[in-house]
The first five atom37 places (N, CA, C, CB, O) and aatype in JSON, in Angstrom:
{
  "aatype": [20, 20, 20, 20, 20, 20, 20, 20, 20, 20, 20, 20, 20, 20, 20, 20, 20, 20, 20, 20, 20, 20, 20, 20, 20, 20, 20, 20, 20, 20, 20, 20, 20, 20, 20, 20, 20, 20, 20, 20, 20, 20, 20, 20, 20, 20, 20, 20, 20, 20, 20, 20, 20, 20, 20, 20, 20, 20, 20, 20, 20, 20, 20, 20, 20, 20, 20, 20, 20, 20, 20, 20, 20, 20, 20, 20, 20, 20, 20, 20, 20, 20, 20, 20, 20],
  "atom_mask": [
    [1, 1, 1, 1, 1],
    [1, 1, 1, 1, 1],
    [1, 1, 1, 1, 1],
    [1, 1, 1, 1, 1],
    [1, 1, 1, 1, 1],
    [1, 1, 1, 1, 1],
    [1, 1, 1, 1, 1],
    [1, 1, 1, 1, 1],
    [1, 1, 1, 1, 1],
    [1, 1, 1, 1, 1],
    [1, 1, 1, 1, 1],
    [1, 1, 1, 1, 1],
    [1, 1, 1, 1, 1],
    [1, 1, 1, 1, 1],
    [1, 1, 1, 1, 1],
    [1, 1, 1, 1, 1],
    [1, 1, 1, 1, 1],
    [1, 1, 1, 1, 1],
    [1, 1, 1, 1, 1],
    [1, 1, 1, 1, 1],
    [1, 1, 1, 1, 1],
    [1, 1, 1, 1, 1],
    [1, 1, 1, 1, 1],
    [1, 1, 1, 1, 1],
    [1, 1, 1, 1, 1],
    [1, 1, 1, 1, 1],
    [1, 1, 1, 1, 1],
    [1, 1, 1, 1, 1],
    [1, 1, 1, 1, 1],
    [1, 1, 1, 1, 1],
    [1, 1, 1, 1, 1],
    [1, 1, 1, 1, 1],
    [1, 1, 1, 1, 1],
    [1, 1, 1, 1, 1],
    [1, 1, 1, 1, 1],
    [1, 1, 1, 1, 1],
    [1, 1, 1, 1, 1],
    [1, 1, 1, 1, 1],
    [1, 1, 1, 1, 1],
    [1, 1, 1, 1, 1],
    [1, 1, 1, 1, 1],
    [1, 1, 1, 1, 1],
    [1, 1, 1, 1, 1],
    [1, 1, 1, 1, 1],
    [1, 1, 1, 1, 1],
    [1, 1, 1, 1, 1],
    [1, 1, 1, 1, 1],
    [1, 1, 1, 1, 1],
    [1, 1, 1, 1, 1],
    [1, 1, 1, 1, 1],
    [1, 1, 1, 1, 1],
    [1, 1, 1, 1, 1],
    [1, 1, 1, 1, 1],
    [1, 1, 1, 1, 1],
    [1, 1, 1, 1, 1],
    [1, 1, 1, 1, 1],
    [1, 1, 1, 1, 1],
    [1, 1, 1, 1, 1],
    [1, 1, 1, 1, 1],
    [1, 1, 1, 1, 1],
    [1, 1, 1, 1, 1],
    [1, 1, 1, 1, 1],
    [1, 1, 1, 1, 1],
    [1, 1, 1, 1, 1],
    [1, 1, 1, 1, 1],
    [1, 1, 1, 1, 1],
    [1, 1, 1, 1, 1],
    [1, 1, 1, 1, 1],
    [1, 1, 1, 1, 1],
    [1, 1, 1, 1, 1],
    [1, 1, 1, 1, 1],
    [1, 1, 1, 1, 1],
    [1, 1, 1, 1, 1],
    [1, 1, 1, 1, 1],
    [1, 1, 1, 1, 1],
    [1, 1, 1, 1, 1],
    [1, 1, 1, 1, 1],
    [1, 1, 1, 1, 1],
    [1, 1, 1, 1, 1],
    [1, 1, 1, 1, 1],
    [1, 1, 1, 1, 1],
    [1, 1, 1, 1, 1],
    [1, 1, 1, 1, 1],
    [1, 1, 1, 1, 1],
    [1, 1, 1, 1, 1]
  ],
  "atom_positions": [
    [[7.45, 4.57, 15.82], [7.4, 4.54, 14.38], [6.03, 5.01, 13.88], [7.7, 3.14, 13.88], [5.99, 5.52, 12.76]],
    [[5.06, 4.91, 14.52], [3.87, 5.24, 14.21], [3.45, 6.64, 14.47], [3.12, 4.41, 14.78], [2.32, 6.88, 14.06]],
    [[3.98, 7.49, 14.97], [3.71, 8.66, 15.01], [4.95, 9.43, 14.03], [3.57, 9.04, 16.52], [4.95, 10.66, 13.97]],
    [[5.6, 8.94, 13.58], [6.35, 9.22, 12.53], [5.71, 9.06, 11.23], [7.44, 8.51, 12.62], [5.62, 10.05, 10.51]],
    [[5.19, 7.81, 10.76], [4.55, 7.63, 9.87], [3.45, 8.49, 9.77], [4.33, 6.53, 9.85], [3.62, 9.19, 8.77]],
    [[2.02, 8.88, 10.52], [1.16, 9.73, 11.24], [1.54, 10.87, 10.8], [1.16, 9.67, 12.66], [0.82, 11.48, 10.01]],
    [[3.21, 11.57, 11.37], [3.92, 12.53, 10.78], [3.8, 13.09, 9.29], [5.03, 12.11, 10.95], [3.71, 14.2, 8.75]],
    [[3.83, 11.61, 8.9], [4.32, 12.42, 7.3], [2.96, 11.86, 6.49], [6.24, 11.68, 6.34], [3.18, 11.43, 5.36]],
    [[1.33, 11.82, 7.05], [0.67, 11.62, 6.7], [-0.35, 10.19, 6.14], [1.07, 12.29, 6.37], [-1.4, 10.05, 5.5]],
    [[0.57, 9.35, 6.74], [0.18, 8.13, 6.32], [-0.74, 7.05, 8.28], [2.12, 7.35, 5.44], [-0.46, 7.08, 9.48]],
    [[-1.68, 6.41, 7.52], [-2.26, 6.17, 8.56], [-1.9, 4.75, 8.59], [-3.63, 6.58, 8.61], [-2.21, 4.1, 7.59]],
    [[-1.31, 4.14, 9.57], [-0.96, 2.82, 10.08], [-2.13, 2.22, 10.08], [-0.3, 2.74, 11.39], [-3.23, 2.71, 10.32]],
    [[-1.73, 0.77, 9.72], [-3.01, -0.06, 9.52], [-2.91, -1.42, 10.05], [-3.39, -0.17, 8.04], [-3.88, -2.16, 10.23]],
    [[-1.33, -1.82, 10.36], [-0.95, -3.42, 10.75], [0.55, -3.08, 10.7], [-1.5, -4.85, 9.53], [1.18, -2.23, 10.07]],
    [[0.9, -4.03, 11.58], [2.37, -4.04, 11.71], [3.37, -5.1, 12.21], [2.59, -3.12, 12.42], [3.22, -5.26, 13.42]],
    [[4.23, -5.78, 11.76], [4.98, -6.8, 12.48], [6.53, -6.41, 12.38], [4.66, -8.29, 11.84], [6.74, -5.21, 12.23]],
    [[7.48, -7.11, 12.43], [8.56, -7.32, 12.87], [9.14, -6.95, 11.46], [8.78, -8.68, 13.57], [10.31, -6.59, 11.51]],
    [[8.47, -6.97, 10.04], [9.79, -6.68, 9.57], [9.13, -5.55, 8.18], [10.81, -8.39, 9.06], [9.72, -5.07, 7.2]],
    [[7.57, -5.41, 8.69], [6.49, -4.84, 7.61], [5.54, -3.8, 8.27], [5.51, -6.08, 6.98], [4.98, -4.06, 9.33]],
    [[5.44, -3.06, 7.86], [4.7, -1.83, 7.98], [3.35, -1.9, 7.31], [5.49, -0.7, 7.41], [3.72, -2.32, 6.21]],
    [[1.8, -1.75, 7.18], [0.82, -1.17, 6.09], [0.44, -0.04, 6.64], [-0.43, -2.0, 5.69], [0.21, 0.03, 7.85]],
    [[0.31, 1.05, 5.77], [-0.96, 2.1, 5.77], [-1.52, 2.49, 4.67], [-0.71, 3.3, 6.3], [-1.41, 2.08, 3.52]],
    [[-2.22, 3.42, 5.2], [-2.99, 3.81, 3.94], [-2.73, 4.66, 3.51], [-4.11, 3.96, 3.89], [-1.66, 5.02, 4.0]],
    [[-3.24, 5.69, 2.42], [-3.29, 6.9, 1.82], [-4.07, 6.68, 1.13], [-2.32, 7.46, 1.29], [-4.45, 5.61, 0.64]],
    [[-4.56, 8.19, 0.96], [-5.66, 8.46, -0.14], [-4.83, 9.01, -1.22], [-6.91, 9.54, 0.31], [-3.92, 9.83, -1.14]],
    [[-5.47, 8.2, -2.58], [-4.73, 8.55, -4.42], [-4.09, 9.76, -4.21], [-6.0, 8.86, -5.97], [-2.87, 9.82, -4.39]],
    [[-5.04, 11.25, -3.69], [-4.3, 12.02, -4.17], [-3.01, 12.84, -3.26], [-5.2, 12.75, -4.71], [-2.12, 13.6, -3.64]],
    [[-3.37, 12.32, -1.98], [-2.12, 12.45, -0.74], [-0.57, 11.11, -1.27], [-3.17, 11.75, 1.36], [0.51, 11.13, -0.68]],
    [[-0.83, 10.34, -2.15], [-0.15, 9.31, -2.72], [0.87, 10.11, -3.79], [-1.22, 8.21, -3.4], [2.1, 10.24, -3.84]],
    [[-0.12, 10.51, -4.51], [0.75, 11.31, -5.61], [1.36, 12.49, -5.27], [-0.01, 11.68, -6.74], [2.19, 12.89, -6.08]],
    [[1.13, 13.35, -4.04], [1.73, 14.43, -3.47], [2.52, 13.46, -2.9], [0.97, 15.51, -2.63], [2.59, 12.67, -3.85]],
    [[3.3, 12.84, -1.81], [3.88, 12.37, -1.13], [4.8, 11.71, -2.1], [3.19, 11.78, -0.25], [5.9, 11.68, -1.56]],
    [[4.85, 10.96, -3.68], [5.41, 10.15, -4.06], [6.04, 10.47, -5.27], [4.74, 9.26, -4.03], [7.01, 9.96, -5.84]],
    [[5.03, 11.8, -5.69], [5.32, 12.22, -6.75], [5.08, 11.66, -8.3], [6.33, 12.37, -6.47], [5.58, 12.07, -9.35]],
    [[4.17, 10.63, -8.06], [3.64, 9.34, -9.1], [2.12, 8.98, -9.1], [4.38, 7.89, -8.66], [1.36, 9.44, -8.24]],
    [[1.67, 8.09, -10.14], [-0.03, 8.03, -9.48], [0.07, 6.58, -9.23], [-1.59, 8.5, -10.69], [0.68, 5.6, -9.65]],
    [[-0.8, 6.88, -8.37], [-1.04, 5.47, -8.42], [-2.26, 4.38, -9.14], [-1.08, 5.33, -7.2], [-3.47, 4.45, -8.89]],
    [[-1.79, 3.63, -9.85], [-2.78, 3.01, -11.32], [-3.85, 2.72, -10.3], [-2.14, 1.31, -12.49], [-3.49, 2.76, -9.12]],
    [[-4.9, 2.48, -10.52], [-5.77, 1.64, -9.95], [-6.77, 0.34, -10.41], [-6.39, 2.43, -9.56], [-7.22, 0.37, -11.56]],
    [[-7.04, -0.52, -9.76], [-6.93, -2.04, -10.82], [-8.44, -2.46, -10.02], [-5.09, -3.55, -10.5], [-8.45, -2.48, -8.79]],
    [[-9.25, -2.67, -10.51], [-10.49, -3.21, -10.73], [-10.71, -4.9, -9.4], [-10.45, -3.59, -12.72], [-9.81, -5.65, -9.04]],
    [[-11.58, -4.94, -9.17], [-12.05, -6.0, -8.57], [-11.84, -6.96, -9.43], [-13.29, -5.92, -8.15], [-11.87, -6.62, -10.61]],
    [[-11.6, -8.33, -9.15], [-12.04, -9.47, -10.3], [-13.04, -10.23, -10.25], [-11.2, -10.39, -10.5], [-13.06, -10.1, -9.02]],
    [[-14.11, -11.06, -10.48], [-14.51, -11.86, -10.6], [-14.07, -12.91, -9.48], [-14.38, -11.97, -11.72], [-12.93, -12.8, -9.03]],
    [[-14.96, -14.02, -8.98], [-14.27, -15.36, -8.82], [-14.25, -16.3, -10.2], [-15.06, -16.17, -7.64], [-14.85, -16.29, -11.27]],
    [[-13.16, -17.15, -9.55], [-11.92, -18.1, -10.66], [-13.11, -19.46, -10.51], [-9.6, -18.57, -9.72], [-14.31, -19.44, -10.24]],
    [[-12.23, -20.55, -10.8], [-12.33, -21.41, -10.29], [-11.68, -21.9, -8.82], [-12.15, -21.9, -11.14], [-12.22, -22.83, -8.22]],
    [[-11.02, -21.52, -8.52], [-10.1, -21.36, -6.9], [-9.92, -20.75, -6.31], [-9.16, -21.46, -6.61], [-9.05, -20.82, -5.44]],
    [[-10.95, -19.54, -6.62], [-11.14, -18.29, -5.55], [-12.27, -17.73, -5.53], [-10.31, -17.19, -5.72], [-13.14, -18.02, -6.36]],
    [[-12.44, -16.91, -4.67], [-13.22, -16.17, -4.26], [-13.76, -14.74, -5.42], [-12.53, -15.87, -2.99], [-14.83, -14.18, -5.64]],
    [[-12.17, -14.59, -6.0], [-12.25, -13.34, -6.74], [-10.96, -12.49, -5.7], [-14.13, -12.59, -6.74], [-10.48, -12.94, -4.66]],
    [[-10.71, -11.54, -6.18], [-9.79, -10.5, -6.72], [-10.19, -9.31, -5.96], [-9.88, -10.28, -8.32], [-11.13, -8.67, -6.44]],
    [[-9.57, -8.83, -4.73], [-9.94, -6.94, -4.08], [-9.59, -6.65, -5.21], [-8.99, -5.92, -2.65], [-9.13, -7.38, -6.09]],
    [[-9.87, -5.11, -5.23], [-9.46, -4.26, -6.05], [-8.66, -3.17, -5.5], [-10.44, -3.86, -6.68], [-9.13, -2.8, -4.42]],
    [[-7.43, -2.39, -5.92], [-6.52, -1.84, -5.31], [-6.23, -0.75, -6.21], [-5.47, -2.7, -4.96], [-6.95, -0.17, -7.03]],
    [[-4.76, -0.56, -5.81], [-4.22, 0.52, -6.11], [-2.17, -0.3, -6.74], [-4.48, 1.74, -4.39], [-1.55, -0.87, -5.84]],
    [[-1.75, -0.24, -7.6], [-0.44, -0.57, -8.07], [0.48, 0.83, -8.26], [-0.6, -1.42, -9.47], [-0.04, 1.94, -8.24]],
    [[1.69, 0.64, -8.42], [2.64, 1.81, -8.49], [4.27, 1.73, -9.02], [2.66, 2.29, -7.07], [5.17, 0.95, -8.72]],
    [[4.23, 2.56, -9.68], [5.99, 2.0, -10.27], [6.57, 2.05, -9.18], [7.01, 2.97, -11.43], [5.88, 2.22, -8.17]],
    [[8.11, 1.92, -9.05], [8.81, 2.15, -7.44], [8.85, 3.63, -6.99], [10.51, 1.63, -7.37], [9.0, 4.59, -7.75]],
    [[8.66, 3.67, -5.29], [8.37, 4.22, -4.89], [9.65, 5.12, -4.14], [7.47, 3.61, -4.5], [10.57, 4.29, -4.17]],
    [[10.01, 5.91, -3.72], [10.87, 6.73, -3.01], [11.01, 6.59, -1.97], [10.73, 7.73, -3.03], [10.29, 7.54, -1.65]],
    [[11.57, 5.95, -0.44], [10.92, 6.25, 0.57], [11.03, 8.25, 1.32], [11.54, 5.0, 1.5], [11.88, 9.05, 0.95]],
    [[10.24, 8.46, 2.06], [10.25, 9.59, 2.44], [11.01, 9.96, 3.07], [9.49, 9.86, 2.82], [11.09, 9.12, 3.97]],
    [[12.22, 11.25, 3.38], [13.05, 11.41, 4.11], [12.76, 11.35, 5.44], [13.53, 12.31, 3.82], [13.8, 11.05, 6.01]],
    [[11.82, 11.48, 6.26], [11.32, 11.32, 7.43], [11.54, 9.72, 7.76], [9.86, 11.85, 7.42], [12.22, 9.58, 8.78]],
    [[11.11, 8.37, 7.11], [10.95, 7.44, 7.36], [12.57, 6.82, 6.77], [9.57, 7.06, 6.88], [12.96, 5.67, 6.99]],
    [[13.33, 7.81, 6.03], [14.51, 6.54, 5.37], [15.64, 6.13, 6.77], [15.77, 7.43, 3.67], [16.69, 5.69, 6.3]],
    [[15.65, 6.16, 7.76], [16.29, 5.95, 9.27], [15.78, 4.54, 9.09], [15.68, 6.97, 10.81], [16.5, 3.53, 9.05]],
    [[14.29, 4.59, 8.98], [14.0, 2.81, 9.78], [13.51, 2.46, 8.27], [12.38, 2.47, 11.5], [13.24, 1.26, 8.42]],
    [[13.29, 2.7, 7.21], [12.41, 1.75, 5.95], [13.24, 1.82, 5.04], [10.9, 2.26, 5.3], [13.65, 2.95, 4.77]],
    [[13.84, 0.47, 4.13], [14.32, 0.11, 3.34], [13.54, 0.49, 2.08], [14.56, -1.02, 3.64], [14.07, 1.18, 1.21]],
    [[12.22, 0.03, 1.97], [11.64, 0.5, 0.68], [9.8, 0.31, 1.13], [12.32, -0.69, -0.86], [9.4, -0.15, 2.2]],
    [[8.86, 0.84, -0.06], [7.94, 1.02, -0.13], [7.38, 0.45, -1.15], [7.86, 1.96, 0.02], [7.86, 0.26, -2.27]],
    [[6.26, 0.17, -0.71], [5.28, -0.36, -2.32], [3.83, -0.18, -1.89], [5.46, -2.37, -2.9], [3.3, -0.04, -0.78]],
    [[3.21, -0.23, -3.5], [1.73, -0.03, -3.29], [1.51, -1.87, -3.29], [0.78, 1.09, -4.79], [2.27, -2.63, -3.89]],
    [[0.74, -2.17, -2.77], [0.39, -3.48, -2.36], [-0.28, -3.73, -3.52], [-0.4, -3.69, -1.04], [-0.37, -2.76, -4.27]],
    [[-0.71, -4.64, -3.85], [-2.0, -4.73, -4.97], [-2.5, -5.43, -4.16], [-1.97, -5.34, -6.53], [-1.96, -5.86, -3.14]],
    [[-4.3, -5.74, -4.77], [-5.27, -6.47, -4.72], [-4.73, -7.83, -4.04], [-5.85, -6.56, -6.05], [-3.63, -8.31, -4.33]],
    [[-5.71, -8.46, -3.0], [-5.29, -9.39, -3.16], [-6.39, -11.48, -3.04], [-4.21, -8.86, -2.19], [-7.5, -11.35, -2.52]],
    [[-6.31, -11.84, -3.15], [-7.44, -13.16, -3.57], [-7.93, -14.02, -2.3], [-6.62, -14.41, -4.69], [-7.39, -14.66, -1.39]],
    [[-9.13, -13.71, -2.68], [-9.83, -14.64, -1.34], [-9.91, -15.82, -1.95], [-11.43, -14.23, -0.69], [-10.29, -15.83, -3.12]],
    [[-9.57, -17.03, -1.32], [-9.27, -18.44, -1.53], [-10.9, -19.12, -1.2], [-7.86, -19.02, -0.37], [-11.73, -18.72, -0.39]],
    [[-10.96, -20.07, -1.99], [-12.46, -21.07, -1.3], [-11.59, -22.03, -0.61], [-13.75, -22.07, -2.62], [-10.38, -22.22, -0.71]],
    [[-12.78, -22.79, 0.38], [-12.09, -23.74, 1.47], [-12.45, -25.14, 0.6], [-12.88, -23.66, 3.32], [-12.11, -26.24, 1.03]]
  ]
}
C-alpha cells in the first residue's frame, strides 16, 4: 500500500489496521484533489491544554483512482490539542 500511495505522490507517515496518514504539500493537495486546502492557525493554550497545532482543513475529498481498490475515503486532518497532565 505504501508504494502505491508513494505512487500517486503522497508520503506515508503512520499506519494501522484501519487508517492511513500522509502528507502533502498545499500545492501537490490542490493538484491531486482539485480543492485548496484552508489553512487554520496555531491556537493559544486554554485552560486544559496546551494549545492548538496548526493545520490544514478541506471540504470532502475524492479518493484517487489509484488508491479507490483499498480506501473508502480521505480527509485533511485538522490541528490537533496538546492536553496538560
Amino acid at each position: 500500500m505504501q508504494a502505491i500511495l508513494r505512487a500517486v505522490g503522497l508520503r506515508p507517515t503512520t499506519g494501522g489496521v484501519a487508517t492511513i496518514s500522509a502528507e502533502l504539500e498545499p500545492d501537490e493537495f490542490q493538484e491531486m484533489f482539485g480543492v485548496v486546502a484552508m489553512e487554520i492557525a496555531p491556537q493559544p493554550p486554554g485552560k486544559g491544554n496546551f494549545g492548538k497545532s496548526g493545520g490544514y482543513v478541506s471540504p470532502e475529498l475524492k479518493v484517487p483512482a489509484a488508491l479507490s481498490e483499498f480506501v473508502e475515503s480521505i480527509s485533511a486532518a485538522p490541528g490537533y490539542y496538546y492536553l496538560q497532565k
